[in-house]
Structures are given as structure tokens and as C-alpha cells.
C-alpha positions as CSV (number, residue, x, y, z in Angstrom):
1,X,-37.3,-3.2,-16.8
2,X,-33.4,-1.7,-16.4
3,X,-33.3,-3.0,-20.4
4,X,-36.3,-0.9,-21.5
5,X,-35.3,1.9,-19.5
6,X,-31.9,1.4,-21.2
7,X,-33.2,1.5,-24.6
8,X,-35.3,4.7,-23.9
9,X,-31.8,6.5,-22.5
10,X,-30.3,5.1,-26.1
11,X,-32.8,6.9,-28.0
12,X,-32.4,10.2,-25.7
13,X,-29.1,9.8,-26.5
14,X,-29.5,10.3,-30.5
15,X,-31.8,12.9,-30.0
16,X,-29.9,15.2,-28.1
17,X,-26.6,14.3,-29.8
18,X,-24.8,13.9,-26.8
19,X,-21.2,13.6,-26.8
20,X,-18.8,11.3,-24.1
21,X,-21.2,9.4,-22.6
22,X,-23.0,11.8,-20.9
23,X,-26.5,12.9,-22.0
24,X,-26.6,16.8,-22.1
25,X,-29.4,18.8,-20.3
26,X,-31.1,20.2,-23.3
27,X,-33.6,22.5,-21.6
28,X,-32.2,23.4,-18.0
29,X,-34.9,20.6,-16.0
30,X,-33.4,17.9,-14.3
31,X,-32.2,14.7,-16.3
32,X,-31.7,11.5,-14.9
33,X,-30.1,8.8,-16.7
34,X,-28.5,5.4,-15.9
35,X,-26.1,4.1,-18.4
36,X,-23.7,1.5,-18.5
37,X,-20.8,0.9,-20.9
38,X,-20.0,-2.2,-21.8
39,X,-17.0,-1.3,-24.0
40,X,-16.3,-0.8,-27.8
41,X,-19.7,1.9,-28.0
42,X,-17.2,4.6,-28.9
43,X,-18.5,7.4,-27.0
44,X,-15.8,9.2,-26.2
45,X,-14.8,11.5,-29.2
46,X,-11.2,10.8,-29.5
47,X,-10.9,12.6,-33.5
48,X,-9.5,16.1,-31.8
49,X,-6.2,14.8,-32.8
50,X,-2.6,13.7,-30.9
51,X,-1.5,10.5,-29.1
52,X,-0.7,7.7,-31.2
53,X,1.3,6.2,-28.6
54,X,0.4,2.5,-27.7
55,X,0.1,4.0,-24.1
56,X,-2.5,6.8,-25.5
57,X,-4.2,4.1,-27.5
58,X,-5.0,1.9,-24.8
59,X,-6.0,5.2,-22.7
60,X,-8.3,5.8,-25.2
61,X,-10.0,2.5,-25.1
62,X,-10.2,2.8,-21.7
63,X,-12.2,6.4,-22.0
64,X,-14.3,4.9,-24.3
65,X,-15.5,2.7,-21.1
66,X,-15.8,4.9,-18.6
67,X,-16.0,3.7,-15.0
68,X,-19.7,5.0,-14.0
69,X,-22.7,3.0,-14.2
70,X,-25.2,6.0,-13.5
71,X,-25.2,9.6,-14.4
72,X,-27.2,12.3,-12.9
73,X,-27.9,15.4,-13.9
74,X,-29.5,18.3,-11.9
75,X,-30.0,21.6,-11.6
76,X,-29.4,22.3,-8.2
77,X,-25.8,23.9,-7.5
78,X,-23.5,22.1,-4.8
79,X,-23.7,25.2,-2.9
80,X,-24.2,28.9,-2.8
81,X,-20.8,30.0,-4.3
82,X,-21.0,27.9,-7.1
83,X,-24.3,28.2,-8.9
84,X,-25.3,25.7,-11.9
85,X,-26.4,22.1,-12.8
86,X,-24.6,19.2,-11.6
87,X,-23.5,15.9,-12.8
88,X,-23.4,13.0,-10.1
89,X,-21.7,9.7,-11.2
90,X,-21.4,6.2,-9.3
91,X,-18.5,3.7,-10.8
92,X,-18.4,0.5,-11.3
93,X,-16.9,-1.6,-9.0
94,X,-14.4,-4.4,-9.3
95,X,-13.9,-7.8,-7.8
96,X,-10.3,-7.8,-8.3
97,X,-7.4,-8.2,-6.3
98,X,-5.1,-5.1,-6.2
99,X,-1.5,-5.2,-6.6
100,X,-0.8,-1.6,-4.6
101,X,1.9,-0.5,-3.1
102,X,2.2,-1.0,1.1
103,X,-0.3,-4.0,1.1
104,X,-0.8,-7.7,-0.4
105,X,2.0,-10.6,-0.5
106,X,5.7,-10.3,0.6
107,X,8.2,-12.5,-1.4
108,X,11.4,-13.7,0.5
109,X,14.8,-13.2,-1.0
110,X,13.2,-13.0,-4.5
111,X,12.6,-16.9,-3.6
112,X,16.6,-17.6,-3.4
113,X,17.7,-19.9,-5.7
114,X,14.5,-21.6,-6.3
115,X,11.9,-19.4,-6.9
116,X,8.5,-20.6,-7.5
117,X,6.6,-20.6,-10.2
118,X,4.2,-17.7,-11.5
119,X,0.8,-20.2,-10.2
120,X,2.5,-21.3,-7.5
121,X,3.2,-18.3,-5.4
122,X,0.5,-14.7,-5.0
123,X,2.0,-11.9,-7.4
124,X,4.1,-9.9,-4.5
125,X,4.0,-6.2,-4.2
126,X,6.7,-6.2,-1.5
127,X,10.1,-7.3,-1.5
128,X,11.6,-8.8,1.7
129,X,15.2,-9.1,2.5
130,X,17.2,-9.5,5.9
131,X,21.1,-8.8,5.6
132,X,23.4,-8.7,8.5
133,X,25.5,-6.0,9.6
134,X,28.7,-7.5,8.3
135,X,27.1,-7.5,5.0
136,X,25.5,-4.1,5.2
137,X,29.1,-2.5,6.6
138,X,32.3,-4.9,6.0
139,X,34.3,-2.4,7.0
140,X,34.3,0.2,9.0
141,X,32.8,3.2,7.6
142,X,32.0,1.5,3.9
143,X,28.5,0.9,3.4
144,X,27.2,-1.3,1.3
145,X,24.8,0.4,-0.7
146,X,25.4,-1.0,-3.9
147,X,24.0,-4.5,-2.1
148,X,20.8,-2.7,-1.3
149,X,20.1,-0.6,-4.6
150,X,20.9,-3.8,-6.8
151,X,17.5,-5.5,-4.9
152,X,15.5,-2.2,-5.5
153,X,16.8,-2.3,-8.8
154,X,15.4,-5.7,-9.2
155,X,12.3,-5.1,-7.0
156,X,11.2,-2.3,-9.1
157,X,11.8,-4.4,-12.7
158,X,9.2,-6.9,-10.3
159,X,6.6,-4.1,-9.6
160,X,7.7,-4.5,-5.7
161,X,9.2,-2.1,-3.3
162,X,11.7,-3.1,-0.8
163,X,11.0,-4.0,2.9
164,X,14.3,-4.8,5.1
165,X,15.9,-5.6,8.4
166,X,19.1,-5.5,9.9
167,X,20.5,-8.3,11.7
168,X,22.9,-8.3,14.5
169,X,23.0,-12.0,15.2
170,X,22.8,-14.4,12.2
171,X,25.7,-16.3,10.0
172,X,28.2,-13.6,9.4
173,X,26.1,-11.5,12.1
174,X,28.3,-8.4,13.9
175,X,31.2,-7.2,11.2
176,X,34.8,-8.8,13.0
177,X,36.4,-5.2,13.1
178,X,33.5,-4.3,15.5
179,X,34.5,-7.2,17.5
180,X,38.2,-6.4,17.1
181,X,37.2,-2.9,18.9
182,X,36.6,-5.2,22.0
183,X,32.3,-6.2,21.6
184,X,31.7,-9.4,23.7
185,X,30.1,-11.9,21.6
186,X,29.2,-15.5,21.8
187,X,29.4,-17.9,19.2
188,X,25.9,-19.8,19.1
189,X,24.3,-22.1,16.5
190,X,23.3,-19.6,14.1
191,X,26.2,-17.1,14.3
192,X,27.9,-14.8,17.3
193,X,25.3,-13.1,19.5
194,X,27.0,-9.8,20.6
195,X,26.7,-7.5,23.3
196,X,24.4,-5.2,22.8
197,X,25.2,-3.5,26.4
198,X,28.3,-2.7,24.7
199,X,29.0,1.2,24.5
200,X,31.2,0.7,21.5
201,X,27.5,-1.6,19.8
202,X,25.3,1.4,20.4
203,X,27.7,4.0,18.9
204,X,28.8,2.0,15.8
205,X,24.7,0.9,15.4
206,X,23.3,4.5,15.4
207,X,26.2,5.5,13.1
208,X,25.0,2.2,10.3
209,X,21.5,3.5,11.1
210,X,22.2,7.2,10.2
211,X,23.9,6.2,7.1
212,X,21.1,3.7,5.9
213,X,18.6,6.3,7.1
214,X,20.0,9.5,5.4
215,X,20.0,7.2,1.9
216,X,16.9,5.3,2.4
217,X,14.2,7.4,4.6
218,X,11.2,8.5,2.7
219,X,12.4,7.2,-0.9
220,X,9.4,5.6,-2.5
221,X,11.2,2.5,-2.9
222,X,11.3,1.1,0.2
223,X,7.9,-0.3,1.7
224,X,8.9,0.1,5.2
225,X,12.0,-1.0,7.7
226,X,12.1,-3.3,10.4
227,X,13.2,-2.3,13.4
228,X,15.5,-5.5,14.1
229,X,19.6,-5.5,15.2
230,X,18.6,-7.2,18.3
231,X,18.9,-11.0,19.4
232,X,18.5,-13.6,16.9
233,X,17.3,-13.1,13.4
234,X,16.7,-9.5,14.4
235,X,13.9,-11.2,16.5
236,X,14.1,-9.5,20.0
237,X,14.9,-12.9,21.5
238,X,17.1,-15.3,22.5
239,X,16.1,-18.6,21.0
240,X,19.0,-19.4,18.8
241,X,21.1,-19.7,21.8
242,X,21.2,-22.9,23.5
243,X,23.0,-24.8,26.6
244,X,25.9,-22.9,28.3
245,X,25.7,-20.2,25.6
246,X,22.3,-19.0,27.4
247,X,23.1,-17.3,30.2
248,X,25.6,-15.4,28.4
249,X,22.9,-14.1,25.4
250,X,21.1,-13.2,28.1
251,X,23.6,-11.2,29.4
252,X,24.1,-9.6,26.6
253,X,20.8,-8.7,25.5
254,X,20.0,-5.0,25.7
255,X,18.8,-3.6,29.1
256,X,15.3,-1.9,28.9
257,X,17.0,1.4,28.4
258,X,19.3,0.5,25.7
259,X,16.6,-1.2,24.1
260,X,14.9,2.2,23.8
261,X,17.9,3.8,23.1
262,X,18.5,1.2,19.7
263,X,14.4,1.9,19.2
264,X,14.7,5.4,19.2
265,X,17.9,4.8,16.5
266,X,15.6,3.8,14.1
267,X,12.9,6.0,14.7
268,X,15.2,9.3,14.2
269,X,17.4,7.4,11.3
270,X,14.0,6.6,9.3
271,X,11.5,9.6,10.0
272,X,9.7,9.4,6.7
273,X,9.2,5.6,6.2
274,X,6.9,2.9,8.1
275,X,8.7,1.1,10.9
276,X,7.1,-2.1,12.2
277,X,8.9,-3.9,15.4
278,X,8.4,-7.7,16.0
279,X,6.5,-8.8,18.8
280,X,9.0,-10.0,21.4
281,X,10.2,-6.3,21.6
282,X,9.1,-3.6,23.8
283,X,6.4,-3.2,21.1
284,X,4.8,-0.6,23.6
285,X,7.0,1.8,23.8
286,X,7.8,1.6,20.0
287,X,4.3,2.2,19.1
288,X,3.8,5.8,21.1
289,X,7.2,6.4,18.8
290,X,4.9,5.7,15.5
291,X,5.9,2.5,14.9
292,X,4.0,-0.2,13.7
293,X,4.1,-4.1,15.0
294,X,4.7,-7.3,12.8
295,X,4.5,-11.4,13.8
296,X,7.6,-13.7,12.6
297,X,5.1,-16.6,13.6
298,X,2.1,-16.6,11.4
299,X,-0.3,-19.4,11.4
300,X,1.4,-21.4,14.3
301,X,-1.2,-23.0,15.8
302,X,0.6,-25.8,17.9
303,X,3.4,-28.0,16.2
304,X,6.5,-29.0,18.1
305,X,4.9,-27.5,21.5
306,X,0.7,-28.8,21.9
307,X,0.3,-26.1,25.0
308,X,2.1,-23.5,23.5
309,X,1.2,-21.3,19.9
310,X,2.3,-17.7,18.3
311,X,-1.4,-17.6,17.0
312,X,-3.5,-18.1,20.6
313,X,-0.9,-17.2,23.4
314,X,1.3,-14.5,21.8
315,X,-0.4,-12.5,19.0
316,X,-3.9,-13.0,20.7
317,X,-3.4,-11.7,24.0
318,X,-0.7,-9.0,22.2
319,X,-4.0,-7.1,20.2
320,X,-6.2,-7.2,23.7
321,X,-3.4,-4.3,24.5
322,X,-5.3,-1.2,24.0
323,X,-1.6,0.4,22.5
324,X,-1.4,-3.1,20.2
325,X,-4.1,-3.8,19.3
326,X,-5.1,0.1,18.1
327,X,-1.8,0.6,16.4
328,X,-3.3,-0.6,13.0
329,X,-4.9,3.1,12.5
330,X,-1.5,5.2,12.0
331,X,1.1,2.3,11.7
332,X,1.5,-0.9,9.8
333,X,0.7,-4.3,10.8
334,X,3.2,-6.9,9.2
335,X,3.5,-11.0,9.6
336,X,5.3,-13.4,8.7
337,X,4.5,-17.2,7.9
338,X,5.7,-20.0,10.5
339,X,7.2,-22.7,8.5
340,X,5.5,-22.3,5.3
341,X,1.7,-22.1,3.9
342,X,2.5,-25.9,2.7
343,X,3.1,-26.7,6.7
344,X,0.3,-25.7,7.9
345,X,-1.5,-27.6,5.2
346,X,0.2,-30.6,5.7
347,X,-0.6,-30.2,10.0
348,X,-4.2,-29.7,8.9
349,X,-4.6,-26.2,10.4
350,X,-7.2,-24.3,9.2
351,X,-7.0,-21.5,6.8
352,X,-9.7,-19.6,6.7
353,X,-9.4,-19.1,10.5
354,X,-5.9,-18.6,9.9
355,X,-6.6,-15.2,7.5
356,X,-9.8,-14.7,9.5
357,X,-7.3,-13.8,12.4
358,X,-4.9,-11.4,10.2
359,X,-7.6,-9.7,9.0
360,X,-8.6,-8.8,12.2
361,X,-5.7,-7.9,13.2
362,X,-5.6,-5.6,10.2
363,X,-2.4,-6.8,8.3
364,X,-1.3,-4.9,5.4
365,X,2.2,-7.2,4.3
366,X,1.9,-11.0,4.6
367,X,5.5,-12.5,4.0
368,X,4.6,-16.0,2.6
369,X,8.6,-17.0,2.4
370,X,8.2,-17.2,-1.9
371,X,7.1,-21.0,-0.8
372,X,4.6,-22.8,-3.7
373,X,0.8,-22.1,-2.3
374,X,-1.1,-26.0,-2.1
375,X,-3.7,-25.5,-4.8
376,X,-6.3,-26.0,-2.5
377,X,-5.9,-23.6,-0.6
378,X,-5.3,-20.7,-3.9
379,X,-9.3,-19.3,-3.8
380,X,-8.9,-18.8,0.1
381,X,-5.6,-17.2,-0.2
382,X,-7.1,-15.0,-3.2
383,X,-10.0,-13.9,-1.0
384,X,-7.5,-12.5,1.4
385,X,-5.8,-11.0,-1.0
386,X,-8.9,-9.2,-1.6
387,X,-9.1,-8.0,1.7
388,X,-5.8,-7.2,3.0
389,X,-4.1,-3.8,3.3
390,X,-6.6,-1.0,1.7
391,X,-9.1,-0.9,-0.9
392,X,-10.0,2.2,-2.3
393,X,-13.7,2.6,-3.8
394,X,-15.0,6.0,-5.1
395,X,-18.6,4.9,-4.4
396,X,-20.0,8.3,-6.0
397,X,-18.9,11.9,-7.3
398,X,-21.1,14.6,-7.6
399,X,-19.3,17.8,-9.3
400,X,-20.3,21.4,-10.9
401,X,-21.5,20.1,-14.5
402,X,-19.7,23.2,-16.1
403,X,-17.6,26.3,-15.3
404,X,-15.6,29.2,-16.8
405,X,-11.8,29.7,-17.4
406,X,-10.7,31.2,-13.7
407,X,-14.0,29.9,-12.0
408,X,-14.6,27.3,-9.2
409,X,-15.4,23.7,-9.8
410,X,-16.7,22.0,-7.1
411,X,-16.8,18.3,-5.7
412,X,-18.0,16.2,-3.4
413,X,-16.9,12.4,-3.5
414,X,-17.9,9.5,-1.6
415,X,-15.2,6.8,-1.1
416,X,-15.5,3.3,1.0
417,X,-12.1,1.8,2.1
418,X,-13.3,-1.7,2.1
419,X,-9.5,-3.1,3.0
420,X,-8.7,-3.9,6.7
421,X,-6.1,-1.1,7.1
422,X,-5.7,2.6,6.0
423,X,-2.6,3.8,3.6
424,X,0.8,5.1,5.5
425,X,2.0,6.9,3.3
426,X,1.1,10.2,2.2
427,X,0.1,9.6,-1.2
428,X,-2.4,13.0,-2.8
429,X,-5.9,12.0,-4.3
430,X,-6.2,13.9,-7.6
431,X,-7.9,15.4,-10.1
432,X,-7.5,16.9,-13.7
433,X,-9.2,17.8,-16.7
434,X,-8.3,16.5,-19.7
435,X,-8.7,17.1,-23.3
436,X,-9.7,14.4,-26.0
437,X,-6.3,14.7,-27.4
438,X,-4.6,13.8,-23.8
439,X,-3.3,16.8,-23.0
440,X,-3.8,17.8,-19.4
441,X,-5.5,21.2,-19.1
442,X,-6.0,21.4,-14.9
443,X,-5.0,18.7,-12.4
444,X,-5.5,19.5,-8.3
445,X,-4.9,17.9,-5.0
446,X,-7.6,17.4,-3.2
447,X,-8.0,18.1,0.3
448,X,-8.1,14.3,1.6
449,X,-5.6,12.6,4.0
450,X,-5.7,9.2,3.0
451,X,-3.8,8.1,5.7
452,X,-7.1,8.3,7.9
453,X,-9.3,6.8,6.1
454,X,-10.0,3.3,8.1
455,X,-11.8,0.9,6.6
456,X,-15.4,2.6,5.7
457,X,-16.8,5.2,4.4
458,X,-15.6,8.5,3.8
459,X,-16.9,11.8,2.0
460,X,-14.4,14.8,1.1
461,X,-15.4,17.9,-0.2
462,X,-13.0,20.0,-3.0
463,X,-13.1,23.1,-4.7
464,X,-10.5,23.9,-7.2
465,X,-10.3,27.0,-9.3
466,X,-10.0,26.7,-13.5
467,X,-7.0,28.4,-14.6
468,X,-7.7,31.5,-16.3
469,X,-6.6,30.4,-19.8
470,X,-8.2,26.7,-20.2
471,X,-9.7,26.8,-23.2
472,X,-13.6,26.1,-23.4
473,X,-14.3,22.5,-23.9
474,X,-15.3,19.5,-23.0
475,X,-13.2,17.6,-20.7
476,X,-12.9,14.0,-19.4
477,X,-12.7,15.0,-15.2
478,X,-10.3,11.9,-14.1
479,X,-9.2,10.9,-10.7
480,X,-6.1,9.1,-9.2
481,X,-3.9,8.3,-6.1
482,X,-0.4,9.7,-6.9
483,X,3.1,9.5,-5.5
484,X,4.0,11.0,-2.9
485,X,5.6,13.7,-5.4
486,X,2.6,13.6,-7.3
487,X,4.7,12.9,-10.7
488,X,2.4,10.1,-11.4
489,X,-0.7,7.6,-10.3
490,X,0.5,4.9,-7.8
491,X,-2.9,3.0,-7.0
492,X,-5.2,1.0,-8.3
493,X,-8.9,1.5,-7.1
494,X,-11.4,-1.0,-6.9
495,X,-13.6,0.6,-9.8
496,X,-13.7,0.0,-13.7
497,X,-12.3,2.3,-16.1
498,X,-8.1,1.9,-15.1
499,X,-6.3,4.2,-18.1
500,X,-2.7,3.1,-18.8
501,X,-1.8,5.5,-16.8
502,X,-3.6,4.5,-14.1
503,X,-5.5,7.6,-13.6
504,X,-9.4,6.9,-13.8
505,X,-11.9,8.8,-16.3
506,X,-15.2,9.2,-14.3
507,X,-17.1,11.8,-15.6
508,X,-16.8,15.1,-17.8
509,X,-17.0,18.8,-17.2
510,X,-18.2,21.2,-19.7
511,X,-15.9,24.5,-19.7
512,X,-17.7,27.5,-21.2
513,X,-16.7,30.8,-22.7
């Protein structure tokens, strides 16, 4: 039936001469039409001249696909103010995994010295590295930034952002002219654990975090920060101490107030970027300061210790906390993998309850430590990538058919986040007009906060004004998620139709003398 009603739209079509793939409303009645592009039919009129880029010529393929399945056309106006037919579209959506920005698979290090291979290891979006202070600030008052924006360097030639944390305690750990200035410390296996009680610690530690934070905070290049510096690995613990060495690491670990007082370093040093605090650190009181949480223990489900795991007795009971387990709807939820994917394998855990768990826990970053993925396990590990993070779906658009240079246009779009976690940054939703040469004759914000939208559905309502001059035509009406600047599109939506330029052709508007 679909194929016949198919055939009778083609023949419509021809007779009305339609143009862009959108059948024209010859006689002002209603027209309903379902059509689906299956690429290579050529209908969207790209003769008008201009872009013989390879970009504009892949753009142009693109637009002769467009990402809607059905098209409606009506003549009842959106509202009062804004009088006229209407055009509602629904795109086609994809079964892809995404590779956005703030969500998907963490590489570690790059993968050090022994990367793995392109099929062994999930495409990463994030790139995670720790440094110590000593290598962040050898001496006193030199920061080294040219460490840091060599990895973003790379990161970005990667299609990843960077994620970091400090350490305090690890290998080269505090610098030795801060504990020339008279910092306790204590020499343990994996470095010198220093006193974080220490007056001089606090003061030198805000003043590294202000400098990072002045050069780093809000630049689009970093995916977020942990907030680390204390006890081993940056771990808010102790457990890289050992023996005789433990009392005195616990001596030195910070009291509950100067634990706030290094929390509340990080939140003022980094107001404009995502801060996530392992779990082990009084995660409570760094959530009510707009941080997020993250797990350094992912997928432990009992190994050296059969009553104990990270999975059931710490993360579990963490998210049962109203503050913890709600934190997910304004802050980011990070892990990390215990061990490696190919340990938990090789222990027989079980994966799909494994990702079952992060998902509801809402994780955006998973950190798989760049280790090879067992091949059995890639089609579960591609389902979550699937899942993870956000997943923007513009479900339907219904817009003002056609307007006049310096009158409204008006829209009203339903979107579905089918992810497990909103976006945290604020990245604008868009839309423009453009011409069948490319050029870009209106483009508007809308009115949306992404960074509500939890998983679900949402609708949002726009009204943009034409600008006076736009010259009357018929233009493609795209959509996109931009940078936070809005110079360009940053996300990839679960629909068909992706331009080179990742900006989304969805429809047209006809603009009228």
C-alpha cells in the first residue's frame, strides 16, 4: 500500500512541478504527502550557481537527501499572529552511534606507548590525562602550559577534547621546592603523600588552580576537570600507603574543612567547565557546589576481595543518596574501568549487567584505559555506545510554509533525548535559511536550553523575524547544535540528512515578495 501511495505522490509530483522535495500547495486545500528519499533523485535544485568546494559538493549531496520521511502541508496557521499554510516534517532516524562532544569513550594517555589498534579500542571523543603537580608547576610560579596545549593540540587532530586531573600524590607527585618551603610528606609506594593540612599546600594549590583555571575554564577544548589533588592518584584516599606509612597519610589527609576549602578551589578556579569528583570524596557537599561525580572502579564486581566490590557496595548504595544519585540532571556522571574490559572478561563478569548499571546511573564519559575490547564483547559495547551520554532526535517540525522579508516565521519542534543524560554545556540549537547556492540568508537561536532536556521528550516553540532585505526565494530551513560561540555546528543528531557541515537540511521555506 505505502508503494502505491508512493507512486501516486510521484506523479503529483510532475504535475505540480514541484521543486526541493516538497510538493507545493497548488490550490490553497490541504496536501498531505509522505515521501522518502532514498538518495541520488536530485530534487534539490542546486543550478543557482556558487560552491564548487569539495565541502559544498558533498553538502549538496546531502540536500539532495533530505532528512524527512513525511511532509505535511496545511493550511491552518501555527497561531494567530502568524497567518498561512504550514509545512510539518518528521526525519529519519539513525541507528548510529554518535561521536559528540561530552559523552561516549575516554581514551587514556592517547594509549601510551602502545596504543591499540583502530578495531580494537571504541573511537574516543574524550581525551584523558592525569599529570602531577611537579609536572604541571616544576618550579615555582612556571606553569607548564605548553605540556597541556601540546595534548589538546593532539586531541583536537583526534576529534577528542581534553578531560584532566591533578595529582598531589603519584611518582614525581608534590613539586620538591614546595617541600623545600617546609610541606610534611611521606614517601610511600607510589610517590610522597604530602600534607594537605599544610597552610603553605592550600595557598600554593589554589594559586596552580587559578592559573590552570584563568587559561583553561570554559575553552571548548576541555571536556571537563576532575576535581583531584587529594590522596593517591588524585583518588580521595589512602590506599597507596601501606604499613608504618599509614597512620602518617592519614594524618595528613585534609580535615573536612580543608577538604571543602581545596573543593571550593576548583569550583571558583573552573566556573565555566564540568567538574566531576570521585567517589571517596565528600561528593555531597561538592554536588550542591555544581559538581558532578565519577567512579575510578568500574565493573569491579569481586576480584582480590569476594565480600567486598566498587560495583554493589560503593557505587550502589552511593546513587540511593537522593544528592548522588539526582546529580546526573545538571552535572556529569564519569567512570572509570577497574583493571581493564579484558579483566573482566577474563573473571567472567557479566557485561551487559555491567553497562546495564552505567546506564542507570546515567554516565556520559566511560574511560576504558585505551585497553584492546575482547571481540566478543564489541556489539555489547556498541549498544552502549548507543546509549550513553545524549542523543538528540528532532522527532518532528512543524513551521510557517512561507513569509515576507521582515515578517515572522514560526516553529514548533518536537525533539526526544533518547541518551541517558542531558548536555552540560551550553551549546545554542539553530536555525537558518539558506540559498541553493549556500549562502546563508537568516540563521537564529532558538529559545531552547539544552542543558535540561533529560532523556525524553521535549517540544520548543520559536519565532524568528526575516530580515528585511532577504531576497524572495526558496530556501532549504536547516537545523544544528552549535558551539558555544555559535561559529559552527558541534553535534551530530540521531536523524538522516548530516551536511558537511554538520548542519541538517529538514525542510524549505518559501519567502515571498
Amino acid at each position: 500500500m505505502k508503494l502505491i501511495h508512493l507512486m501516486s505522490i510521484a506523479l503529483a509530483f510532475w504535475a505540480v512541478g514541484c521543486s526541493n522535495g516538497i510538493l507545493q500547495n497548488a490550490g490553497g486545500d490541504s496536501s498531505t504527502s509522505h515521501i522518502k528519499n532514498d538518495g541520488g533523485d536530485g530534487l534539490i535544485d542546486s543550478a543557482a550557481g556558487g560552491g564548487d568546494s569539495g565541502l559544498e559538493d558533498a553538502n549538496k549531496a546531502t540536500d539532495a537527501n533530505k532528512a524527512t520521511d513525511t511532509i505535511l502541508r496545511d493550511t491552518t496557521p501555527l497561531s494567530d499572529t502568524t497567518p498561512g499554510p504550514t509545512t510539518t516534517v518528521h526525519p529519519v532516524e539513525i541507528d548510529e552511534i554518535l561521536y559528540n562532544p561530552g559523552m561516549g569513550f575516554a581514551d587514556f594517555h592517547f594509549g601510551g606507548s602502545n596504543p591499540p589498534a583502530l578495531e580494537e579500542y571504541p573511537r574516543s571523543t574524550v581525551a584523558y590525562f592525569r599529570w602531577s603537580w611537579a609536572e604541571l608547576e616544576p618550579v615555582e610560579g612556571q606553569y607548564n602550559f605548553a605540556l597541556v596545549d601540546g595534548v589538546i593540540s593532539q586531541a583536537a587532530a583526534k576529534g577528542e577534547t581534553l578531560a584532566f586531573r591533578i595529582m598531589t600524590d603519584y611518582q614525581s607527585g608534590p613539586p620538591q621546592w614546595l617541600l623545600d618551603k617546609g610541606v610534611g610528606g611521606v614517601v610511600e609506594s607510589e610517590g610522597t603523600f604530602p600534607d594537605h593540612n599544610d597552610s603553605v599546600f592550600l595557598d600554593y594549590h589554589e594559586r596552580l588552580l587559578r592559573a590552570f583555571g584563568k587559561r583553561y575554564s570554559g575553552s571548548p577544548s576541555i571536556d571537563h576537570v576532575d576535581i583531584g589533588s587529594v590522596g593517591c592518584w588524585g583518588e580521595w584516599n589512602t590506599a597507596c600507603c601501606t604499613g608504618a606509612q599509614t597512620a602518617t597519610c592519614e594524618q595528613y589527609f585534609p580535615t573536612e574543612a580543608n577538604q571543602k576549602a581545596i573543593i571550593d578551589q576548583y569550583i571558583d578556579a573552573f566556573p565555566n567547565t564540568p567538574l566531576a569528583i570521585p567517589i571517596g570524596g565528600l561528593v555531597e557537599y561538592a554536588i550542591s557546589k555544581g559538581s558532578g561525580w565519577r567512579g575510578d572502579c568500574f565493573g569491579d564486581y569481586g576480584n582480590t576481595d569476594p565480600t567486598w566490590n566498587h560495583m554493589e557496595n560503593l557505587y550502589g548504595p552511593a546513587v540511593q543518596n537522593p544528592v548522588i544519585g539526582e546529580a546526573w540532571k545538571t552535572a556529569p556522571v564519569q567512570f572509570e574501568v577497574c583493571w581493564v574490559i579484558q579483566t573482566w572478561y577474563d573473571l567472567g563478569f557479566d557485561i551487559d549487567l555491567i553497562f546495564q548499571k552505567g546506564l542507570e546511573w546515567h554516565v556520559s564519559v566511560l574511560n576504558g584505559k585505551s585497553s584492546p575490547i575482547p571481540l566478543d564483547w564489541r556489539p555489547a559495547v556498541e549498544a552502549f555506545q548507543k546509549k550513553l551520554g545524549y542523543r538528540m532526535v528532532l522527532t518532528t517540525l512543524t513551521h510557517s510554509s512561507e513569509s515576507t522579508p521582515g515578517s515572522t516565521l514560526e516553529l514548533q519542534a518536537g525533539w526526544n533525548n533518547k541518551g541517558v543524560a542531558p548536555i552540560y554545556q551550553p551549546w545554542p540549537l539553530a536555525y537558518r535559511l539558506r540559498s541553493t547556492s549556500g549562502q546563508i540568508a537568516a540563521q537564529w537561536a532558538s529559545t531552547a536550553n539544552l542543558m535540561t532536556w533529560l532523556p525524553g521528550p521535549h517540544q520548543v516553540d520559536d519565532t524568528f523575524t526575516l530580515p528585511p532585505g532577504i531576497p524572495p526565494s526558496t530556501y532549504s530551513l536547516d537545523v544544528a547544535i552549535l558551539t558555544k560561540d555559535g561559529a559552527q555546528a558541534y553535534v551530530d543528531l540521531a536523524i538522516e540528512g548530516r551536511r558537511a557541515d554538520q548542519w541538517y537540511p529538514v525542510s524549505d521555506v518559501l519567502v515571498r515578495n
